[in-house]
C-alpha positions in Angstrom: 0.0 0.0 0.0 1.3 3.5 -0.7 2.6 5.7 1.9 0.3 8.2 2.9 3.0 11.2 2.8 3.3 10.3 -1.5 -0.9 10.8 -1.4 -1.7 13.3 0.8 -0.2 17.2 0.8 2.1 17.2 4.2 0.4 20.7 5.7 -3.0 19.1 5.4 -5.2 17.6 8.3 -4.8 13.9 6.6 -3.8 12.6 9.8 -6.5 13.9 12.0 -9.0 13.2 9.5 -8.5 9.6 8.7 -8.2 8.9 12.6 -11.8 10.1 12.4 -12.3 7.8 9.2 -11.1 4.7 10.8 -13.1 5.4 14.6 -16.3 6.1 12.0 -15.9 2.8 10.3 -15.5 1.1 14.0 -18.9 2.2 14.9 -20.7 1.8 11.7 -19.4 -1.7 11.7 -20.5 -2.5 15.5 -23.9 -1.0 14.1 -24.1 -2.4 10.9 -23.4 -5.3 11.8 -26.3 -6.0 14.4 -28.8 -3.7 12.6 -30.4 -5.8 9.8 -30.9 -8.7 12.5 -32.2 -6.4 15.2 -34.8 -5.2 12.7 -35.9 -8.5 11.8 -35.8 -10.5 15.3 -36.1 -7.4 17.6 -38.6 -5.4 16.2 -40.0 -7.9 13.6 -40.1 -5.9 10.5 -40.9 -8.1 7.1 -39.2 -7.3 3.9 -41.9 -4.5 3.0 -41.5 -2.7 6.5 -37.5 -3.1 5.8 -38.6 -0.9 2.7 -40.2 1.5 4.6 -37.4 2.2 6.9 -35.3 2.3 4.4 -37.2 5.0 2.7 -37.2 7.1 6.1 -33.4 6.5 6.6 -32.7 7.6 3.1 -35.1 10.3 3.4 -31.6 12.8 4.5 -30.0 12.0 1.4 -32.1 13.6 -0.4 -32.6 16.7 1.4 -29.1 17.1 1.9 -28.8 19.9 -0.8 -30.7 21.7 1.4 -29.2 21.2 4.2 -25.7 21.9 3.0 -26.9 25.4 1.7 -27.7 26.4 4.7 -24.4 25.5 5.9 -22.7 27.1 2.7 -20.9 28.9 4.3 -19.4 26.8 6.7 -15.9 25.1 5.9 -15.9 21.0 4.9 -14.2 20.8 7.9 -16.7 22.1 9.9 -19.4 20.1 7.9 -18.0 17.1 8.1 -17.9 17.8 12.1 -21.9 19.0 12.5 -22.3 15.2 10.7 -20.4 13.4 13.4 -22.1 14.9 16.0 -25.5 14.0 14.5 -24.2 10.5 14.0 -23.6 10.2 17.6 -26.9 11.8 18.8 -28.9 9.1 16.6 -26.9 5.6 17.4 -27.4 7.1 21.4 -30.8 7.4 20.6 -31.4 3.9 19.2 -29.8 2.6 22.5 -32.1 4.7 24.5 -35.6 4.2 22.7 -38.2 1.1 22.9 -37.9 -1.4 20.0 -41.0 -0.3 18.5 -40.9 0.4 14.5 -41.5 4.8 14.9 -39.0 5.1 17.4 -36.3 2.3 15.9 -37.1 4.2 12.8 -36.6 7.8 13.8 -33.2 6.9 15.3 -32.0 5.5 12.3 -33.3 8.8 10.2 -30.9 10.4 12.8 -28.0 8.9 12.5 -28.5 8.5 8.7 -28.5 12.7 8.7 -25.0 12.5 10.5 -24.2 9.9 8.0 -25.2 11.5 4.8 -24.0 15.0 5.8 -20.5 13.6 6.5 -20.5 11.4 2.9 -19.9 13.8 0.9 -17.3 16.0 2.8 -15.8 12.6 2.8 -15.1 12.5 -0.3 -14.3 16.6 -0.6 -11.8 16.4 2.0 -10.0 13.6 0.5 -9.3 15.4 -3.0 -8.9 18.5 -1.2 -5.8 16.9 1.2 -4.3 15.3 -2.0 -1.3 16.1 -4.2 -1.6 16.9 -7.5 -2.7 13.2 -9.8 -3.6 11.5 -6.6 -7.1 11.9 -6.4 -8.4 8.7 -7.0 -5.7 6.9 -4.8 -6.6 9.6 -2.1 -10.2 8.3 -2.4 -8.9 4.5 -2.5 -7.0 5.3 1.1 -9.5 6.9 2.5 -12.4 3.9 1.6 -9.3 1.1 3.1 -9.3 2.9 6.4 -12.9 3.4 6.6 -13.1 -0.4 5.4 -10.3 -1.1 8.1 -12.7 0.3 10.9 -15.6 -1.0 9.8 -13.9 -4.7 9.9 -13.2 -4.5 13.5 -16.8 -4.1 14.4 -17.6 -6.7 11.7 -15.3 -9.4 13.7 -16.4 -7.9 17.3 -20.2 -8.7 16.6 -19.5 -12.0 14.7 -17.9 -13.5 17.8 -19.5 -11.9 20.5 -23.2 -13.1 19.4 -21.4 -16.7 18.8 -22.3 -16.5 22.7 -24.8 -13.7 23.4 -28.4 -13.5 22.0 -31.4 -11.3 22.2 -32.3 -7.7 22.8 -30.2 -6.8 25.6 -27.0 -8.0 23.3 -28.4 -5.7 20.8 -28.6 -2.7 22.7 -24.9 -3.3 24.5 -23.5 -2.8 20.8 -25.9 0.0 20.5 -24.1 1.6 23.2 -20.5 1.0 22.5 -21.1 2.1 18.8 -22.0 5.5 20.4 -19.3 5.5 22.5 -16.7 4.5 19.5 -18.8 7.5 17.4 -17.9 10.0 20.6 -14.4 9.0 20.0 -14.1 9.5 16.5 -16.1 13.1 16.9 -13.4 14.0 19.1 -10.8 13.3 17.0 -12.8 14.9 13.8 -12.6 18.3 16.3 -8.7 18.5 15.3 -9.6 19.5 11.7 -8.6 22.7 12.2 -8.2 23.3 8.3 -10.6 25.5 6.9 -12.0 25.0 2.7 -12.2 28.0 0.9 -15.7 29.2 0.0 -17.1 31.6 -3.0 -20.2 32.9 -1.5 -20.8 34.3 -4.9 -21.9 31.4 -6.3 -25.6 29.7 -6.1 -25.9 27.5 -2.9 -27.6 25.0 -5.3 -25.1 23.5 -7.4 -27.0 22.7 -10.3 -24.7 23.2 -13.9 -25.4 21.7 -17.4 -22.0 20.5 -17.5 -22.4 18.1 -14.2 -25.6 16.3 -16.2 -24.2 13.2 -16.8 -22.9 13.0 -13.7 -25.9 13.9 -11.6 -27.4 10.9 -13.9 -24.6 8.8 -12.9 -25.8 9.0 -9.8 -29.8 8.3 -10.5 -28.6 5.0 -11.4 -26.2 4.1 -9.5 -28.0 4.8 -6.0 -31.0 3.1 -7.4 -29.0 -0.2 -7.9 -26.7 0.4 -4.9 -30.0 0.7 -2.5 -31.5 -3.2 -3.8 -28.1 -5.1 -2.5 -27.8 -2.2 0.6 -31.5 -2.7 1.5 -32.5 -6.0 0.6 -29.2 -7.9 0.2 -28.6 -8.7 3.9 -32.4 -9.2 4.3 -32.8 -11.8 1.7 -29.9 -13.8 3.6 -31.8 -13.4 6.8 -35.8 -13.8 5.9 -35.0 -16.0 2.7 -32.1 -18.7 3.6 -32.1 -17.8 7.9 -28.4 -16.1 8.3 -28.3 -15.5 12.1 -26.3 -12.4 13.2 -22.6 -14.2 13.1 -23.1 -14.8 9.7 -24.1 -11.8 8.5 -21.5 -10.4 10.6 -19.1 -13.0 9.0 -20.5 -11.7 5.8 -19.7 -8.7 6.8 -16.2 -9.0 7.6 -15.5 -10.8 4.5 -16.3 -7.7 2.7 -14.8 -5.1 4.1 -11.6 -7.2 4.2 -12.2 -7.7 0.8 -12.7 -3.5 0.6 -9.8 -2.7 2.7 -7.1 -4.5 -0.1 -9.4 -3.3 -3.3 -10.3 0.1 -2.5 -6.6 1.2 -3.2 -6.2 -1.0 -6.2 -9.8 0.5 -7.9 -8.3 4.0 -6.8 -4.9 3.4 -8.7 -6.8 1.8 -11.6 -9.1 5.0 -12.4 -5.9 7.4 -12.1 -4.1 4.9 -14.5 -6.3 3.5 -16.9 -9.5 6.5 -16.6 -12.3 7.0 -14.9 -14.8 6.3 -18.2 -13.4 2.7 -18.1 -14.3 2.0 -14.8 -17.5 3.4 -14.7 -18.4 1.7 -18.3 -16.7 -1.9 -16.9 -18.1 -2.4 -13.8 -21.7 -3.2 -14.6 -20.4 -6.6 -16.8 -19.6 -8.5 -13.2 -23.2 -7.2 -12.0 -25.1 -8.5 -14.2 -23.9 -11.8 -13.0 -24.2 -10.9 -9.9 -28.0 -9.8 -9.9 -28.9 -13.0 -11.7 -27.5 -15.2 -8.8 -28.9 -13.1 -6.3 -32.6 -13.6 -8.1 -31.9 -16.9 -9.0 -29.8 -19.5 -7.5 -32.4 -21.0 -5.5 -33.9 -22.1 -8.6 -30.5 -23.6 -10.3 -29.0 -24.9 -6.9 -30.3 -26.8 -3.5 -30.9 -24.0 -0.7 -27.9 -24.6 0.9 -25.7 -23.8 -2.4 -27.4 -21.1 -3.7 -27.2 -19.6 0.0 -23.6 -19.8 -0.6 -23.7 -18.0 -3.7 -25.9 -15.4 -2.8 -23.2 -14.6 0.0 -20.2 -14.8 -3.0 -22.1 -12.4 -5.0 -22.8 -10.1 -2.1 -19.2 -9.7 -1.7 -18.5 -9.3 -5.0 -21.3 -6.7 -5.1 -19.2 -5.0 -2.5 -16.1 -4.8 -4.5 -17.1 -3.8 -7.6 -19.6 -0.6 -5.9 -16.2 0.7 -5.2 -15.7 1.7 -8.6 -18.1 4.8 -7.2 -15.0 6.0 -7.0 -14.6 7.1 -10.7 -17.5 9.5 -10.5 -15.9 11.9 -8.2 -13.1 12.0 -10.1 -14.6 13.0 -12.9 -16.2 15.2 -11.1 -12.9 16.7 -9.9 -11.3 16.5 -13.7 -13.9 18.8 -15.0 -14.5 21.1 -12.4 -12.8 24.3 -12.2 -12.5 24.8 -8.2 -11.9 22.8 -5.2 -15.0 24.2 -4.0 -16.8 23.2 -7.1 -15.9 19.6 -6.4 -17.5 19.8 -2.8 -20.7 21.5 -3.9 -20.9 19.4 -6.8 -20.8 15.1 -5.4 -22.8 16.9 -2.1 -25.6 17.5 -5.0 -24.9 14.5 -6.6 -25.5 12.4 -3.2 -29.1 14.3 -3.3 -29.5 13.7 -6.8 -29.0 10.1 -6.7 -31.5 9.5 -3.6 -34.0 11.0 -5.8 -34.3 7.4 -6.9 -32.8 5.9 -4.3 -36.2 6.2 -1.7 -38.6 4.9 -4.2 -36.4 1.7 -4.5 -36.4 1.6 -0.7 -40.0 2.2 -0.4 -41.2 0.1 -3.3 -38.5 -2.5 -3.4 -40.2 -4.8 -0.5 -43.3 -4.4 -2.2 -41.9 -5.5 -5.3 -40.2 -8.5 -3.3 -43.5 -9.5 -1.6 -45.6 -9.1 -4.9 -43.4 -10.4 -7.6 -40.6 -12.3 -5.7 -36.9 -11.3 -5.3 -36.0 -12.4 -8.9 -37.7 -9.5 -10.4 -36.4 -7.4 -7.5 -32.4 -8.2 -8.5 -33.6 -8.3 -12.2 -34.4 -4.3 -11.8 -31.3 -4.3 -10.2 -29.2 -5.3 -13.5 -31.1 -3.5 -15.8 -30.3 -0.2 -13.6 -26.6 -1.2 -13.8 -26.6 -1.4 -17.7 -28.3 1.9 -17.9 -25.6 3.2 -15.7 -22.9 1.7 -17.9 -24.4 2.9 -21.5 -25.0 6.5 -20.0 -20.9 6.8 -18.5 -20.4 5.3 -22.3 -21.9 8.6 -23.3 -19.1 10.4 -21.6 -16.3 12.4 -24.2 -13.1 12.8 -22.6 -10.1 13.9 -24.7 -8.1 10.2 -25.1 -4.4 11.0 -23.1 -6.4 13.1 -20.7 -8.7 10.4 -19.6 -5.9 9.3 -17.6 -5.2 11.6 -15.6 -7.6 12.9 -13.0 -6.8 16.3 -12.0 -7.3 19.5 -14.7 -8.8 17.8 -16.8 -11.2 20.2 -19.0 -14.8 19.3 -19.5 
């Protein structure tokens, strides 16, 4: 792996900031690994009330162009530190409340508006603490880190409900995410950086030359959300994965995450962003149609085997996300472009996102999961003919930064 001081600028807050990144992927992990079971054995929501969460959790996404203008003129740094706290106050909250539906559901809105205020400064922060041409390996380092984190709570749940069961057992990881979130809050409070603004400019980024990429994102969000959603849920309502295994799961891919993130990042600086975003769909097509249909080629027990292969590949191959910012970044003319720019996108893409959360389960319970992960593929082509659609001058495809639209 390359050394973070031939990535990142040496006066930036890189250090500071992917502490945070790595104590963030701790507590996600410790949350996302419980959270899928806890809905379904805890509360005892059914795939179309999984839906309907979803929707509400997702619900932040798409007002977060809002929300970010009326924090436009606040720093990334600072940003990125209003999301952390908010991230703490909801996973506190969903220890504190009853395991009814409204209030499991309200917490998890919470946290998701930390979550989704923080994604894209994420991403900003990491092409903003760069060098010049390392864009897409700074956004490789920062997803292995955040991968890193969110392995350790992967491997803590899978053992620890080897042994423990029930709601209490929930609620104790409830707990120690939060405290794992106050941690990583703190050390976000170092970022004592400060991104230059243009209050000039509109505080809704809309411009005709990000269209293809705000339609980028319309399909990838809407394909990302099925396997997000409903991947983990199939495993546990369709074939009975108890929380170690989806834990297990879990772990698998964010170790798989941790060593490809860097790789996918090197491979859009080397070979273009275009080619990533146009390749990527060819391994989900195969991956849909196992998820949809292995339990009609293979006895339960295989295809339960292969829907947990294909979720992991699933995993690997949504890293090649990647490529959109950076095309972002190699068209845009300002640092603070970039950062207004993938925090639209992020909205633009939940646009679609929250009806495939809301009707997904439906679709699931009515016409069964193989026209669910059919929907899925079909996204994913469109996503691939649309970044085919994409003219970039041939030499220049290869590089990410400066690159004129």
């Amino acid at each position: 792996m390359e050394k973070f001081r031939s990535i990142f600028r040496p006066e930036s807050a890189y250090r500071a900031f992917f502490l945070s990144i790595l104590l963030m992927g701790l507590g996600y992990g410790l949350y996302k690994g419980v959270i899928d079971n806890y809905l379904a054995e805890i509360v005892s929501m059914t795939e179309f009330d999984r839906g309907v969460a979803e929707f509400f959790r997702e619900l932040p996404g798409l007002a977060l162009v809002f929300l970010l203008a009326a924090m436009y003129t606040l720093s990334a740094e600072t940003i990125y530190k209003i999301g952390a706290v908010i991230m703490l106050c909801g996973m506190t909250m969903l220890f504190a409340v009853p395991s009814s539906r409204i209030w499991v559901t309200l917490a998890i809105c919470v946290h998701s508006l930390g979550e989704h205020i923080q994604l894209g400064m994420k991403n900003t922060l990491s092409l903003e603490y760069a060098r010049e041409g390392r864009g897409g390996a700074a956004l490789g380092m920062q997803n292995a880190l955040n991968q890193a984190g969110t392995l350790a709570g992967y491997i803590v749940v899978m053992f620890a409900f080897l042994f423990l069961s029930g709601a209490g057992a929930f609620r104790a990881f409830f707990l120690v995410s939060a405290v794992v979130l106050a941690l990583g809050t703190a050390s976000s409070m170092r970022l004592t950086g400060s991104s230059a603004t243009d209050k000039s400019r509109s505080r809704f980024y809309f411009r005709r030359k990000y269209t293809k990429y705000y339609f980028l994102e319309v399909f990838y969000g809407a394909r990302k959300q099925v396997f997000f959603t409903f991947g983990p849920y199939v495993l546990i309502l369709f074939y009975g994965a108890s929380t170690a295994t989806i834990s297990l799961l879990f772990a698998v891919t964010a170790v798989c995450g941790f060593f490809a993130a860097p790789l996918v990042g090197r491979i859009i600086d080397r070979v273009g962003y275009k080619a990533v975003m146009v390749t990527d769909t060819l391994i989900l097509v195969i991956v849909c149609f196992f998820y949809g249909f292995a339990h009609h080629l293979f006895p339960m027990r295989v295809a339960y085997v292969i829907c947990c292969v294909n979720y992991v590949l699933d995993s690997i191959i949504s890293l090649a996300s990647m490529a959109s910012n950076v095309y972002v970044q190699a068209i845009s003319d300002s640092t603070e472009e970039v950062r207004a720019t993938i925090s639209t996108g992020i909205s633009v893409n939940h646009l679609i996102t929250i009806l495939i959360a809301l009707f997904g389960g439906w679709i699931w319970r009515a016409l069964g999961i193989e026209t669910l992960f059919t929907l899925s593929a079909v996204l994913g082509l469109c996503n691939s003919a649309y970044a085919a659609s994409i003219r970039v001058p041939g030499k220049q495809e290869k590089s990410s930064p400066g690159v004129p639209g």
